[in-house]
LOPA-230841 format. One record per residue (C-alpha): x, y, z. Coordinates in steps of 0.1 Angstrom, whole numbers. Layout:
residues N
BATI,X,Y,Z
...
//
This chain:
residues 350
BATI,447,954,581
BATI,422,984,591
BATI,424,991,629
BATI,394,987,651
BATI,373,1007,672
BATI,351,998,703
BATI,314,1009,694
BATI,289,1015,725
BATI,252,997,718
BATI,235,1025,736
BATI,194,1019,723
BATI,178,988,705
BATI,141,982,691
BATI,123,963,667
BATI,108,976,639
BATI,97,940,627
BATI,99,903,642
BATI,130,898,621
BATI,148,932,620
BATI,162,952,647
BATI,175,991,647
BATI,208,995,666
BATI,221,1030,680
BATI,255,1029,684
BATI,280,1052,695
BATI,314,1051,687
BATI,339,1055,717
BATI,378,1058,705
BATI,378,1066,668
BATI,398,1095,651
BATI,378,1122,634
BATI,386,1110,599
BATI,367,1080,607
BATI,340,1098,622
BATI,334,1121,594
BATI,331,1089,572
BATI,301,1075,591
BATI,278,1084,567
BATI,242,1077,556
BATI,244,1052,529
BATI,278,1041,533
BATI,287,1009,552
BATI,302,999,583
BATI,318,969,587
BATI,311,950,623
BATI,339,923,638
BATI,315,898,652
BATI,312,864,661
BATI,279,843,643
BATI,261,818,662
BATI,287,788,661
BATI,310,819,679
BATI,334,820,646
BATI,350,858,643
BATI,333,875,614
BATI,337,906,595
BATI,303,917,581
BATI,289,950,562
BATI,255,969,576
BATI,244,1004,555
BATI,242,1029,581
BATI,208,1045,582
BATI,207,1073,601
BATI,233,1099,620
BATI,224,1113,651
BATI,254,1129,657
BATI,294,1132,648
BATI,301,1099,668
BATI,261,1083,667
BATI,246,1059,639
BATI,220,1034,633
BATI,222,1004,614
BATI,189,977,612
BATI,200,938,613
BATI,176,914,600
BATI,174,881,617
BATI,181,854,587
BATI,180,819,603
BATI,212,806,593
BATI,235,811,621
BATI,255,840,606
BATI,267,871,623
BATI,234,886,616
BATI,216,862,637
BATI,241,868,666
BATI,236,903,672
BATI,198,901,666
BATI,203,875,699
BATI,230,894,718
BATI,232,930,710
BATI,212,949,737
BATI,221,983,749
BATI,252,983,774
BATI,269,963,754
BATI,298,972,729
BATI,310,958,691
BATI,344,962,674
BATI,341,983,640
BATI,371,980,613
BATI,365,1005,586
BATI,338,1025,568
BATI,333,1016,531
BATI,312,1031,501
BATI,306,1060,479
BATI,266,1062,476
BATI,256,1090,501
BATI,233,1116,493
BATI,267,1137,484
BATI,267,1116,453
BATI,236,1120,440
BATI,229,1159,447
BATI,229,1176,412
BATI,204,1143,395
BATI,175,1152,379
BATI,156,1120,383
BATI,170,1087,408
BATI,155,1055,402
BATI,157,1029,433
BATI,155,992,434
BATI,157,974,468
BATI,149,935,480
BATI,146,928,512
BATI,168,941,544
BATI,185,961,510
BATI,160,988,518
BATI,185,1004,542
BATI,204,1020,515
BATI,176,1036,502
BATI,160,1044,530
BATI,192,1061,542
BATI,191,1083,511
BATI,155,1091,514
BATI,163,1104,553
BATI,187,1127,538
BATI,168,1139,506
BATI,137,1144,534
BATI,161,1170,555
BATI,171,1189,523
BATI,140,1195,511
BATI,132,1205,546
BATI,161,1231,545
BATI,148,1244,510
BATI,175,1227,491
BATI,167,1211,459
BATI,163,1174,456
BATI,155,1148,426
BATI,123,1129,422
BATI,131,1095,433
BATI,111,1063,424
BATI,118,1033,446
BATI,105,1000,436
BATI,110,975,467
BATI,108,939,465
BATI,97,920,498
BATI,86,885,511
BATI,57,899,529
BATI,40,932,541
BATI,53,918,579
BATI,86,916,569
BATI,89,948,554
BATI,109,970,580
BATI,102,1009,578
BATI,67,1007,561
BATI,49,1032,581
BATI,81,1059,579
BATI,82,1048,537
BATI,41,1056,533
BATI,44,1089,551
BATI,67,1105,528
BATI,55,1091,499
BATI,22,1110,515
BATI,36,1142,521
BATI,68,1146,499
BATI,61,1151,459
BATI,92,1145,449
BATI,90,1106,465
BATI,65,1076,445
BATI,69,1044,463
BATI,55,1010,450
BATI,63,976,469
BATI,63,942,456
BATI,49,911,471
BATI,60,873,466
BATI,50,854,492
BATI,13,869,500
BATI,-15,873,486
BATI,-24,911,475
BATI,-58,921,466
BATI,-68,961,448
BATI,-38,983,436
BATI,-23,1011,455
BATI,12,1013,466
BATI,13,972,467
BATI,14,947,436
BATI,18,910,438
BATI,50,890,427
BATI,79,902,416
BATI,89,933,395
BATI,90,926,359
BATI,110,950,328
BATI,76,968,322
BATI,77,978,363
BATI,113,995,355
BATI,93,1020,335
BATI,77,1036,371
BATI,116,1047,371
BATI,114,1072,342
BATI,142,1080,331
BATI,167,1084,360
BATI,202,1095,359
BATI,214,1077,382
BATI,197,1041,395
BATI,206,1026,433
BATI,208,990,434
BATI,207,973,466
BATI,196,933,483
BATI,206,902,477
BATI,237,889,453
BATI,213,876,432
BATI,190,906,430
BATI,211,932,425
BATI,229,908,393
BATI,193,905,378
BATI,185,944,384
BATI,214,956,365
BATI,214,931,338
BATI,177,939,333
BATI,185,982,341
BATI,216,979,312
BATI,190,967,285
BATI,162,993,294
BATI,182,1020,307
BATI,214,1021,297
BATI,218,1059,297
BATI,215,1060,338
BATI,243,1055,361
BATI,239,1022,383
BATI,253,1024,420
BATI,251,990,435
BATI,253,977,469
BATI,249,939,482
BATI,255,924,508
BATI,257,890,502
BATI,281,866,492
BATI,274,850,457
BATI,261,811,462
BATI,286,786,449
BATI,275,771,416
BATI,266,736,413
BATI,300,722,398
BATI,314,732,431
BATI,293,715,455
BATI,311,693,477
BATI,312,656,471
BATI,320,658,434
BATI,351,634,416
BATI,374,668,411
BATI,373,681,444
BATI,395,655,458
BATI,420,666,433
BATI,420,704,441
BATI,454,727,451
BATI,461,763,456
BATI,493,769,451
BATI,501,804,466
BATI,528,825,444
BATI,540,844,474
BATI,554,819,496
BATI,553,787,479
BATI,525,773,502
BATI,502,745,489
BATI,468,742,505
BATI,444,712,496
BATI,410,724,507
BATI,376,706,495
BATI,356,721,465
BATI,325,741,472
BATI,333,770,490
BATI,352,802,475
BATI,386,807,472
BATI,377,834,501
BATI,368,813,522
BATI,395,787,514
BATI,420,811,524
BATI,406,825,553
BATI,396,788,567
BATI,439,777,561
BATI,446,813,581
BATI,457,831,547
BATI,450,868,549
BATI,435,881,523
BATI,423,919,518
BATI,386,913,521
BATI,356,940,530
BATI,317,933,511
BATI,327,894,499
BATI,299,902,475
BATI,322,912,442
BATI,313,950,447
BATI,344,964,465
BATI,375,947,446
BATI,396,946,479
BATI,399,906,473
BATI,414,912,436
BATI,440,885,429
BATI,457,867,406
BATI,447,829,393
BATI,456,807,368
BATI,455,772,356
BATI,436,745,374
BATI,396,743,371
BATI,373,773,385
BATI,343,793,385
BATI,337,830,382
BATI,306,837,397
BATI,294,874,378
BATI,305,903,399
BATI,299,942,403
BATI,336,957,393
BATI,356,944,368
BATI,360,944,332
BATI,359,916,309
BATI,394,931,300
BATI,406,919,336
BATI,392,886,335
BATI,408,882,303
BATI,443,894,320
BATI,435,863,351
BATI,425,888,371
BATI,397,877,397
BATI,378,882,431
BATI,383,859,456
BATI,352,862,471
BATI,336,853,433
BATI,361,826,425
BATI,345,789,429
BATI,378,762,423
BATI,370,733,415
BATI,398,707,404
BATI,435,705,391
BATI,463,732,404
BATI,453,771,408
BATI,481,797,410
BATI,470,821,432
BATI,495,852,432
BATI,478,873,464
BATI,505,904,454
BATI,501,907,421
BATI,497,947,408
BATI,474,961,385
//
């Protein structure tokens, strides 16, 4: 497992009723870590969520103040998660374990692109925003940058963190067009606002990007790509989310096969007997298996396994290839049993 590092809250304010912006600085980490603490990758937080269960959750850090100083915003979601926690405890003077630093969309990545398309629902405009921050400073410096289109999807114009900081640099940068969606409010005239959500013809405010960031909800960033791959399939999709797919409706708890379920566990011989409807993530985690585990949204591919026989799921996922699946490969965090006897070989090598 990835060591951890204490994290010093040193400055909190709201930018909306739901979200908060966090400074933090880091107080024992080695340089290596440091220099990965950056804009648009994500940091991974050891927290407890409201029922004061130890988490592990991802947060895109938005902004660097300095070699061992980041931000990151946390949305309030009403479910008792780890999100909810820190929006009720975090307050400057207080401190937060970190683990690792994962991702590969900085602004690093996208220097040399023409044209960058953006699509962002929700709390998912952090990743974007991040990159816009760091676009912003190289223009300033005189170094070039693409023309980036960002498309953001929101409940409501309340709940949409960073509007004021978005508007002014679509004002006052050329190289930036904004346009926000709106599902949940009513929206009267045109502008930079449009009612609902965005439909195929909306991609086409994208142009024709070479490169296209993805990042909200499971379900978002699955209906972005599918939708991106048909219209675009030239460009280059990074994609980033967050959270965890839902568990599909044959695994719901309370169904005939889920009294009938086993894991059977190559490694050690170990047979668990958990009930249906969560992942097979979860299922180890909850019977104190360790499993090699960072997003939990099918992006990273730390949780790659082994599984065979039985009944199961495979909820779609961000990295791999119909090639693995057809090998058993899978990710535990996008694997849904449901009946019979799974072989799960935790060790198994690509």
């Amino acid at each position: 497992m990835n060591p951890t590092f204490k994290a010093l809250c040193e400055q909190v304010h709201s930018e909306t009723a739901q979200v908060k912006v966090f400074s933090l600085r880091v107080l024992d980490a080695p340089r290596d870590f440091l220099a990965r603490l950056e804009p648009g990758r994500h940091v991974a937080l050891q927290a407890a969520d409201m029922a004061g269960t130890p988490q592990q959750r991802l947060y895109s850090i938005t902004r660097k103040s300095a070699d061992d100083r980041f931000e990151i915003a946390v949305r309030r979601e009403g479910h008792g998660g780890v999100s909810d926690h820190l929006h009720a405890t975090l307050q400057a003077g207080s401190s937060i374990s970190l683990q690792c630093v994962e991702g590969d969309i900085t602004v690093a990545s996208l220097v040399g692109c023409r044209q960058v398309g953006m699509l962002a629902g929700g709390i998912g405009i952090t990743l974007p925003l991040a990159l816009l921050r760091g676009f912003a400073q190289r223009a300033q410096e005189g170094l070039p940058v693409p023309q980036v289109s960002l498309l953001l999807c929101v409940p409501s114009t309340a709940e949409l963190p960073f509007l004021h900081e978005l508007l002014a640099l679509e004002l006052t940068q050329p190289w930036f067009a904004l346009q926000v969606f709106v599902t949940r409010e009513a929206i009267t005239g045109k502008g930079h606002f449009s009612a609902g959500r965005p439909q195929v013809n909306d991609l086409k405010r994208l142009g024709n990007p070479d490169s296209v960031v993805i990042c909200g909800s499971h379900g978002f960033a699955l209906g972005m790509r599918e939708h991106l791959q048909a219209e675009l399939p030239a460009s280059r999709l990074l994609i980033e989310s967050f959270s965890a797919p839902a568990a599909p409706v044959a695994a719901t708890p309370g169904s005939e096969a889920s009294d009938t379920l086993r894991l059977h566990l190559k490694h050690n011989g170990q047979v668990l007997e958990p009930p249906a409807g969560k992942s097979l993530l979860e299922m180890l985690e909850t019977s104190g298996i360790e499993v090699r585990s960072v997003c939990r949204a099918g992006i990273c591919g730390h949780c790659r396994l082994k599984v065979s026989e039985g009944e199961y799921t495979l909820e779609p996922d961000f990295c791999l290839t119909d090639k693995d699946k057809d090998e058993g490969w899978a990710l535990a965090c996008c694997t849904f049993p449901t009946s019979g006897t799974l072989k799960v070989d935790l060790n198994a090598s690509a």
